[in-house]
C-alpha positions in Angstrom: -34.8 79.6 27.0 -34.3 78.9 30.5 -37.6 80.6 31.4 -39.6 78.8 29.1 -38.5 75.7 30.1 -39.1 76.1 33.2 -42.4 78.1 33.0 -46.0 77.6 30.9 -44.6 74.3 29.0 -43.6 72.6 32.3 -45.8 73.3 34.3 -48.9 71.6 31.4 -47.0 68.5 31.3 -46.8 67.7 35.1 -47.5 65.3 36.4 -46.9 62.9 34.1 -43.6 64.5 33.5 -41.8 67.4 35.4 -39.2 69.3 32.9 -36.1 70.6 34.4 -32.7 71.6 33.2 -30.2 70.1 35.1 -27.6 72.3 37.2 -24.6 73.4 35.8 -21.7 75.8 35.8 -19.6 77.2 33.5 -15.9 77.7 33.6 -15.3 80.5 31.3 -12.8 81.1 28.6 -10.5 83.5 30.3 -9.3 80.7 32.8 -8.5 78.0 29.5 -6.2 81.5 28.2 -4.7 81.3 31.5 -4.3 77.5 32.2 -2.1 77.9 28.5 -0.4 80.6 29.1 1.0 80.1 32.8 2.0 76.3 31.7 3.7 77.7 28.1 1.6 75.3 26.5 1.1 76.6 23.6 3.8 75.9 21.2 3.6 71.9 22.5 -0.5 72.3 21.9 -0.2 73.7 18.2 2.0 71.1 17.3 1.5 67.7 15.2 2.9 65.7 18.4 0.6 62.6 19.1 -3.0 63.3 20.9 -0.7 61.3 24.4 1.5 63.4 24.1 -0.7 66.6 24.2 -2.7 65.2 27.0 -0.5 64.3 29.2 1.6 67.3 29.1 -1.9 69.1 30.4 -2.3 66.7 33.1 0.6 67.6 34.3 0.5 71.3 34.5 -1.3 73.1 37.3 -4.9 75.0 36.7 -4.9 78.8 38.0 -5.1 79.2 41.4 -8.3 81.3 41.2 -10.6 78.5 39.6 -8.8 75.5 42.1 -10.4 77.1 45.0 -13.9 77.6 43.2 -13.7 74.0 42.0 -13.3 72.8 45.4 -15.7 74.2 46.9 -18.3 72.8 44.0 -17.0 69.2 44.6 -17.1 69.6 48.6 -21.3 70.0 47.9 -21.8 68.0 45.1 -22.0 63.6 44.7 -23.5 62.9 42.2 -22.4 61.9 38.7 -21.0 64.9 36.9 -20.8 65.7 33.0 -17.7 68.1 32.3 -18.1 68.7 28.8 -16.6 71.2 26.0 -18.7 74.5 25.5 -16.0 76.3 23.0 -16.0 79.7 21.3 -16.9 78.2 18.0 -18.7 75.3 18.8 -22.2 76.0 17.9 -21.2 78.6 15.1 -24.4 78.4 12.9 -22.2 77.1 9.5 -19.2 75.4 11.8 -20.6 73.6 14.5 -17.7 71.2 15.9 -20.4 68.7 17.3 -18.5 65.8 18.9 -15.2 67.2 18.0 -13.6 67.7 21.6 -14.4 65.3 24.4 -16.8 65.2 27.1 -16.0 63.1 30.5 -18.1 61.8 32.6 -16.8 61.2 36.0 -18.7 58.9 38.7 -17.9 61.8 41.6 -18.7 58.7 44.1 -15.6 58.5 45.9 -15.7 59.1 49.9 -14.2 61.9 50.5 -13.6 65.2 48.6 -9.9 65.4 48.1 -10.5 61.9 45.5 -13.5 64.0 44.1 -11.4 66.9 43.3 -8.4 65.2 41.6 -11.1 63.4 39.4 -12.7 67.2 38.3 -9.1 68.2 37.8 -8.2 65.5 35.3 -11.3 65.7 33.3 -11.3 69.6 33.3 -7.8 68.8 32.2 -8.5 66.6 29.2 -11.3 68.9 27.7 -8.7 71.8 27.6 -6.3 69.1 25.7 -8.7 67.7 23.5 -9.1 71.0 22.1 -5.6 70.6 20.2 -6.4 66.6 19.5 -5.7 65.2 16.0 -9.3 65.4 14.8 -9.9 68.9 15.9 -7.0 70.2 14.1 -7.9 67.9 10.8 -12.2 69.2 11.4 -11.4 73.1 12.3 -8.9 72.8 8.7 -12.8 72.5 7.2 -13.7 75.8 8.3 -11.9 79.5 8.1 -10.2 79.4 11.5 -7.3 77.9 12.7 -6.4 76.5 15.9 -5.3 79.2 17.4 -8.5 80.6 17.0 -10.8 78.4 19.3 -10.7 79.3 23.3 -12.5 76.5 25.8 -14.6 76.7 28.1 -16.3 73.7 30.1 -19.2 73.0 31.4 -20.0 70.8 34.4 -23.2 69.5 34.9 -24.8 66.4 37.1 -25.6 63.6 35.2 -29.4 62.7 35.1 -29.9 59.0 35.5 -30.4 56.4 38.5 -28.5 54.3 40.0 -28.7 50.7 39.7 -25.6 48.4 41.6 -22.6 50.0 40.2 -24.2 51.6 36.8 -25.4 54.8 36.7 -27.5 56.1 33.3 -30.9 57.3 32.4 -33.7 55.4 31.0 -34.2 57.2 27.7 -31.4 59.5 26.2 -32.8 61.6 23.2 -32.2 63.8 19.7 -35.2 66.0 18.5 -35.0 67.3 15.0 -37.3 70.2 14.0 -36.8 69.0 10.3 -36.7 65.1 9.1 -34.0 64.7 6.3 -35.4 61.3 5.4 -38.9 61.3 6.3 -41.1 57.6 5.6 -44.5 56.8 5.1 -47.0 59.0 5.7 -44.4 61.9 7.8 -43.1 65.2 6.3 -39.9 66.4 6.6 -41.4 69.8 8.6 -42.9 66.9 11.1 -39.3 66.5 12.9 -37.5 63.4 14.2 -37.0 61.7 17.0 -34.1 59.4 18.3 -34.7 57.3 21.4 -32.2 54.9 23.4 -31.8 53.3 26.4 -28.6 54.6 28.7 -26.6 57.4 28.3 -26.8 59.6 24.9 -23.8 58.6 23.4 -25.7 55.4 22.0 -26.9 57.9 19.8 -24.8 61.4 19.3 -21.6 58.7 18.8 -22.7 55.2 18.1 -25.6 56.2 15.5 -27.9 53.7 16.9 -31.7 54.4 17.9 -35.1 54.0 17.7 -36.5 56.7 15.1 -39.7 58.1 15.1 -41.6 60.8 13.6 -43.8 62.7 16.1 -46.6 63.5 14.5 -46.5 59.7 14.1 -45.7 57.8 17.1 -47.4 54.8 16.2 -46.6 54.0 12.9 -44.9 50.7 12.5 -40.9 50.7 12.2 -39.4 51.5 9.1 -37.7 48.2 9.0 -37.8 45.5 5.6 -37.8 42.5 7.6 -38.0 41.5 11.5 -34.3 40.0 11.2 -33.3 43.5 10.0 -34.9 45.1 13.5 -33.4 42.4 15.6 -29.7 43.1 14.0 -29.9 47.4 13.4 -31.7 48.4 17.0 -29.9 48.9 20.4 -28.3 45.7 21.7 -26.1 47.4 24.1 -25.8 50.6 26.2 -24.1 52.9 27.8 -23.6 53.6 31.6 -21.1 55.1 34.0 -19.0 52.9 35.8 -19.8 53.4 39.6 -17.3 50.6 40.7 -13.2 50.9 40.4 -12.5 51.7 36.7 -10.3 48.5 35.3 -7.3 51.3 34.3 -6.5 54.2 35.8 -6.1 56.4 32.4 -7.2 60.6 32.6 -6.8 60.8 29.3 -9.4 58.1 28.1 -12.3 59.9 27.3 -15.0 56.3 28.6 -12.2 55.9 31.5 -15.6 55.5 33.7 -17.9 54.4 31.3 -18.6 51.1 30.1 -21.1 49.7 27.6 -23.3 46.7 29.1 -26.1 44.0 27.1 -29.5 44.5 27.3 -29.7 41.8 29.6 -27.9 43.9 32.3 -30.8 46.9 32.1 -33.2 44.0 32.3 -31.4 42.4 35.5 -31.7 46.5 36.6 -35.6 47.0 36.1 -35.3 49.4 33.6 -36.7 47.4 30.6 -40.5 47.3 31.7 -41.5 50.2 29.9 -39.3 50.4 27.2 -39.1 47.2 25.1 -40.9 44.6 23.1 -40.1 40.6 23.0 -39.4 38.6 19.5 -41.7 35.9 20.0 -39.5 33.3 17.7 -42.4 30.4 17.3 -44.6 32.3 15.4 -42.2 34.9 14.0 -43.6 38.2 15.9 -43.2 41.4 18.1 -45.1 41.2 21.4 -45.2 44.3 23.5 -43.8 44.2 27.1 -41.0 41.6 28.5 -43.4 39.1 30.3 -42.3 36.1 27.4 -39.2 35.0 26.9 -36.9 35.9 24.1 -34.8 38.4 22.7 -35.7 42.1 23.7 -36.4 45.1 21.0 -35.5 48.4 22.7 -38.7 49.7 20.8 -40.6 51.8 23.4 -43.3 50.8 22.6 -45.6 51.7 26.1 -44.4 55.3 25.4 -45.3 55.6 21.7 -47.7 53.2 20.7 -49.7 53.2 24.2 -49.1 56.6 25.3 -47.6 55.9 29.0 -46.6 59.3 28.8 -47.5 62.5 26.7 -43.4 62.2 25.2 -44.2 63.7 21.6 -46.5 66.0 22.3 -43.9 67.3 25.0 -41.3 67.1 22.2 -43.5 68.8 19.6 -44.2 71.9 21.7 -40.0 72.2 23.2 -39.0 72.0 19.4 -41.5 75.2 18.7 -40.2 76.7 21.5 -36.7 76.3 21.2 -38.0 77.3 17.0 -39.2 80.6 17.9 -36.6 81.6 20.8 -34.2 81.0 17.7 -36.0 81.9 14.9 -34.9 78.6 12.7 -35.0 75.0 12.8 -33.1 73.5 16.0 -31.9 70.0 17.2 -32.1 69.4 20.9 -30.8 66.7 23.2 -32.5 65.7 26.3 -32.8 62.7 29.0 -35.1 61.0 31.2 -36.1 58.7 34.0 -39.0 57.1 35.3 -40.9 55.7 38.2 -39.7 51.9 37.6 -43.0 51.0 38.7 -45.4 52.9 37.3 -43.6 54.5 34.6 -44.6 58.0 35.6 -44.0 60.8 36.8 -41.1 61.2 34.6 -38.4 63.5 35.0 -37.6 65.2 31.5 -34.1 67.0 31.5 -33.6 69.6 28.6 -29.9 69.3 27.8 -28.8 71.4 25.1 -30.4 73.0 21.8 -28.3 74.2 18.4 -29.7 75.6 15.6 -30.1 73.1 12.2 -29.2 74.5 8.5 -32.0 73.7 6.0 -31.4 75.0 2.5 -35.1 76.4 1.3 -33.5 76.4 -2.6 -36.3 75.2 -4.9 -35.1 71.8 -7.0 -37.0 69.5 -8.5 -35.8 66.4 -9.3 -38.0 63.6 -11.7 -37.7 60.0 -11.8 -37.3 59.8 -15.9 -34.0 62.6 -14.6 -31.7 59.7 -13.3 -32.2 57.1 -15.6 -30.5 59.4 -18.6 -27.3 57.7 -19.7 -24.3 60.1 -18.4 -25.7 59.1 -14.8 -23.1 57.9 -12.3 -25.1 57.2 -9.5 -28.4 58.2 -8.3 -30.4 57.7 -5.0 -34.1 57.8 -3.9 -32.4 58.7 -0.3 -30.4 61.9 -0.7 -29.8 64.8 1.8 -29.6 68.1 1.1 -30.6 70.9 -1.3 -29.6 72.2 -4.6 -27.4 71.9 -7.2 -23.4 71.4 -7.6 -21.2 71.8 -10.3 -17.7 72.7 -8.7 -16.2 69.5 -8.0 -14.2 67.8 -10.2 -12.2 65.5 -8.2 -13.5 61.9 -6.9 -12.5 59.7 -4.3 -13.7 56.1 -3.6 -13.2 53.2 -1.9 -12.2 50.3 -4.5 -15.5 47.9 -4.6 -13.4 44.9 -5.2 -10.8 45.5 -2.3 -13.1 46.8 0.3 -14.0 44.4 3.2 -14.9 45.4 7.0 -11.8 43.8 8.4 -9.9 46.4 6.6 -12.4 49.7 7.3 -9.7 51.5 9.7 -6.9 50.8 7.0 -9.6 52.5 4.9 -10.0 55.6 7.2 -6.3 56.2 7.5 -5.7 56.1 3.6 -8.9 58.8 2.9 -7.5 61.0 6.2 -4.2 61.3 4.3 -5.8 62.0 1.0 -8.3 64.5 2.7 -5.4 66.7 3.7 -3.8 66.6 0.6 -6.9 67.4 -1.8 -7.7 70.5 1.3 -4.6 72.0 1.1 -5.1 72.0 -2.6 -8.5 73.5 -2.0 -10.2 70.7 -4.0 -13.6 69.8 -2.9 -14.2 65.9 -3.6 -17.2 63.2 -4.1 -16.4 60.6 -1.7 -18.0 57.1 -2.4 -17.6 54.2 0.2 -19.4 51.1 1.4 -21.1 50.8 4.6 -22.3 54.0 7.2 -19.6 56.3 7.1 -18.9 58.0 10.3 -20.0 55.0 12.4 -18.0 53.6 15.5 -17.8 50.1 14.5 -15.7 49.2 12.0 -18.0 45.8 11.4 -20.9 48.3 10.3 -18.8 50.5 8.1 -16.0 52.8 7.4 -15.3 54.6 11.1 -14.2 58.2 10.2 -14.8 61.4 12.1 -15.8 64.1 9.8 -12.7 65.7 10.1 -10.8 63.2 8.6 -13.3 63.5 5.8 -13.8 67.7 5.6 -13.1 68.2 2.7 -15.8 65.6 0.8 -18.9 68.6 0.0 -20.7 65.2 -1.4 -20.5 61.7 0.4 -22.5 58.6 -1.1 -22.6 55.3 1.3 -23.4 52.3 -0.7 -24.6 49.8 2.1 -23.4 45.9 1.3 -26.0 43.5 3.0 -23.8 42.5 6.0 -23.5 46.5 6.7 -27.3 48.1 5.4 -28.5 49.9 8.2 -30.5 52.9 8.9 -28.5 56.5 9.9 -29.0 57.9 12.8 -30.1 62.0 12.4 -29.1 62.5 16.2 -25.7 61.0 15.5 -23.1 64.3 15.6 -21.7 63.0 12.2 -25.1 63.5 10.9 -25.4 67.1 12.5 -21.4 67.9 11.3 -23.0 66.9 7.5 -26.2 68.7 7.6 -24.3 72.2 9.0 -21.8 72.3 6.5 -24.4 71.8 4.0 -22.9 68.1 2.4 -24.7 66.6 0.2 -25.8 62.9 1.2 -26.6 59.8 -0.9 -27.8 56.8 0.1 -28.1 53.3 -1.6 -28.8 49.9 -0.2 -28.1 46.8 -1.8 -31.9 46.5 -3.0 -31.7 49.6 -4.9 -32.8 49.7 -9.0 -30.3 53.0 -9.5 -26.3 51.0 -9.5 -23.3 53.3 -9.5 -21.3 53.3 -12.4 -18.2 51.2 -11.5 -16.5 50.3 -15.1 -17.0 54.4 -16.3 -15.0 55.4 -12.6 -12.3 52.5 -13.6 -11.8 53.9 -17.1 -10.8 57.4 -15.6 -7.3 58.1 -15.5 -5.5 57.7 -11.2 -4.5 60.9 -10.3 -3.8 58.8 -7.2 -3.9 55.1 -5.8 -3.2 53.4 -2.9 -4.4 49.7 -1.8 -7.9 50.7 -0.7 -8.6 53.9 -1.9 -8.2 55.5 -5.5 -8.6 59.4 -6.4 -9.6 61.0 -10.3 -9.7 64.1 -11.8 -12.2 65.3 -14.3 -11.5 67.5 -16.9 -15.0 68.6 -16.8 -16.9 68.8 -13.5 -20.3 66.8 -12.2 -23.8 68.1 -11.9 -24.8 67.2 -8.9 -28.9 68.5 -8.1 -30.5 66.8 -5.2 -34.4 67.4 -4.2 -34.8 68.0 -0.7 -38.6 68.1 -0.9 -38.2 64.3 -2.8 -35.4 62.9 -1.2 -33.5 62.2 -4.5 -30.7 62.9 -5.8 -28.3 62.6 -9.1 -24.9 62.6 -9.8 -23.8 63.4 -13.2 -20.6 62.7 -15.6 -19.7 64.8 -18.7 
């Protein structure tokens, strides 16, 4: 992969943009074995003490003396901004891909001299080995045959690709490219790919599900957005950078202990804005391109798609069937990039990482007269996945008349609890909820990690108005659904197909708490949803 990157396909693209892969190194697996076993870590590490707990007890155990050496020599050389990051044995498993499950820390690697430097590498090295035994690894890996004791770490530490501006430190576009569109609009196919766009650090995306979406083979289409208030509320209003002053707390087991999320307003008052956003235009109610007018900025990028500043989508196109044929299936890659702040090129395009997707090519056709038959639960015109389900017998949902936002994490610790129960049971569920599930805000949904939902094989958000927005297919949650091949319904408010409230109520609680209530069917539902369509139907007995 390394060779094609950095051969034919980067060399036709300069020199509008120059592709690179940012340089790295890998600490391997045999010194994580070592860092556990010299510290008798393991029994502390396996245990069900609190995520703290675990990580402080790393912190303060020593590293083997034959990596300290190596890593102090790195940090002696190196300056910049450094991404250590989890690269574990079964991390990009084709079926089991633990995307966002451990951490990644990215350490400013500004201070003056090396001996700061070093103890920051140290700690964060130190925290990916812990977060290996966190909570939600233990409750995600439970979704998959191996157990804990399984997975071995290794870390990867890379510079960060970005520019500094004052004491931030990010990229001017962070990206996901999808060689397959789950929910493709307009006039795009699902073989056309996606693309998700932000400004700052990727994490907007991969964590925060926000971005701008785009098919490339149609980079110019208009957004697929109902209303211009709808825009302005569901695009990026924030981003993400690293922290290049003092962090407020020292605190090595924080995960953003040097990052910090800034307005729009700060990447305007950093020059970064030019050649990336749009301007609402309130007295007459419109979008104008560029940030010349006044007004409230739309992180559209709009003098990159719509006015081809640079040849972004045909570069995506062709590294997608690359990384396709290198593979031999569908992939998902993340990348970054920054620009000449004055004339917005040449770029520098950094490949970051590629995994392969899981497309089921089962044949299922689905008809609109299908879900409008009377035993229908629910049905959506907005389902993921492939195929047809009739194993799952068991439903959990959030009450409709006792869910509200300012209660969503009560929410998420009720279904985590439930979860574990129904897995050890080895019960797969239907899980039905309100708002994005998965999301990081608690205002915009129900904020679960999919391990605290692994055991749901078909998940149905029903978006309330104050909560409708679009998901993100470059958010990890997304990627954690697609791989383990869960279905995905779902319905906004405006919606003709209505779930089926008052037949759920009349089935008998096989468990209850204030937020959440779980049934059992004596018969189980036929689930079918049409990949090609995009629909989907869930039936009772």
């Amino acid at each position: 992969m390394l060779s094609l990157v950095g051969g034919t396909l980067a060399a036709s693209f300069q020199p509008d943009i120059e592709v690179c892969i940012p340089t790295l190194t890998v600490i391997t697996t045999e010194f994580f074995d070592l860092f556990v076993k010299q510290n008798d870590l393991t029994d502390k590490a396996l245990s069900d003490l609190r995520d703290d707990v675990i990580a402080n007890s790393f912190q303060k155990a020593n590293l083997p003396a034959q990596l300290v050496g190596d890593l102090r020599a790195l940090i002696a050389q190196v300056k910049t901004p450094l991404a250590v990051r989890s690269s574990s044995l079964l991390e990009d498993a084709m079926f089991e891909p633990f995307a966002s499950v451990y951490a990644t820390k990215m350490i400013p690697n500004n201070q003056l001299d090396a001996d700061s430097r070093f103890r920051k590498l140290v700690e964060a090295v130190k925290f990916i080995y812990a977060s290996t035994f966190f909570k939600d690894a233990k409750n995600y890996i439970r979704a998959t045959r191996h157990a804990t004791a399984d997975e071995k770490m290794a870390v990867i530490i890379q510079e960060v690709v970005g520019l500094r501006h004052g004491q931030r430190f990010y990229p001017h576009v962070s990206g996901v490219a999808r060689s397959h569109n789950f929910y493709p609009l307009g006039h795009a196919k699902p073989s056309d790919g996606v693309i998700d766009l932000a400004l700052g650090l990727g994490k907007t995306i991969v964590d925060d599900g926000v971005a701008w979406s785009y098919s490339p083979a149609h980079p110019q289409a208009n957004p697929p957005y109902n209303t211009l208030d709808d825009l302005l509320s569901q695009t990026q209003s924030e981003f993400w950078a690293i922290n290049m002053d003092s962090p407020a707390d020292y605190d090595p087991i924080n995960e953003t202990e040097y990052m910090r999320k800034y307005s729009l307003g700060d990447a305007e008052k950093d020059g970064v804005l030019r050649f990336l956003a749009s301007t609402y235009r309130a007295q007459d109610d419109k979008i104008v391109y560029g940030i010349t007018e006044p007004g409230p900025r739309v992180v559209d990028f709009a003098p990159i798609l719509k006015f081809d500043l640079l040849p972004l989508s045909r570069l995506l196109r062709d590294l997608l069937n690359l990384c396709e044929d290198a593979l031999d299936r569908m992939v998902e890659i993340e990348f970054a990039m920054t620009l000449d702040e004055q004339r917005g090129r040449p770029a520098q395009f950094a490949f970051l990482q590629v995994r392969p997707m899981v497309v089921s090519a089962a044949e299922v056709e689905l008809r609109p007269e299908d879900m409008e038959e009377n035993d229908v639960l629910l049905a959506s015109e907005a389902a993921l996945g492939n195929g047809v389900r009739e194993d799952i017998r068991d439903i959990v949902y959030v009450k409709p008349d006792k869910f509200n936002v300012h209660h969503s994490e009560a929410v998420a610790s009720e279904l985590e609890g439930l979860n574990r129960r129904l897995q050890a049971l080895g019960l797969p569920y239907l899980l039905i909820g309100f708002g994005r599930w998965g999301t990081s805000d608690p205002q915009a949904g129900i904020p679960v990690n999919f391990g605290q939902i692994s055991g749901a094989k078909v998940i149905v958000e029903s978006a309330l108005p104050e909560t409708s927005s679009m998901l993100s297919q470059g958010s990890h949650f997304f990627h954690n659904i697609t791989s383990f091949r869960v279905f995905y319904f779902s319905l906004s408010p405006f919606d003709k197909h209505r779930i089926d409230w008052e037949w759920l109520s009349r089935q008998p609680a096989a468990w209850e708490a204030e937020f959440v209530r779980h049934v059992h069917l004596a018969s189980p539902l036929k689930i079918t949803v049409d990949g090609t369509a995009g629909r989907g139907v869930i039936r009772h007995g």
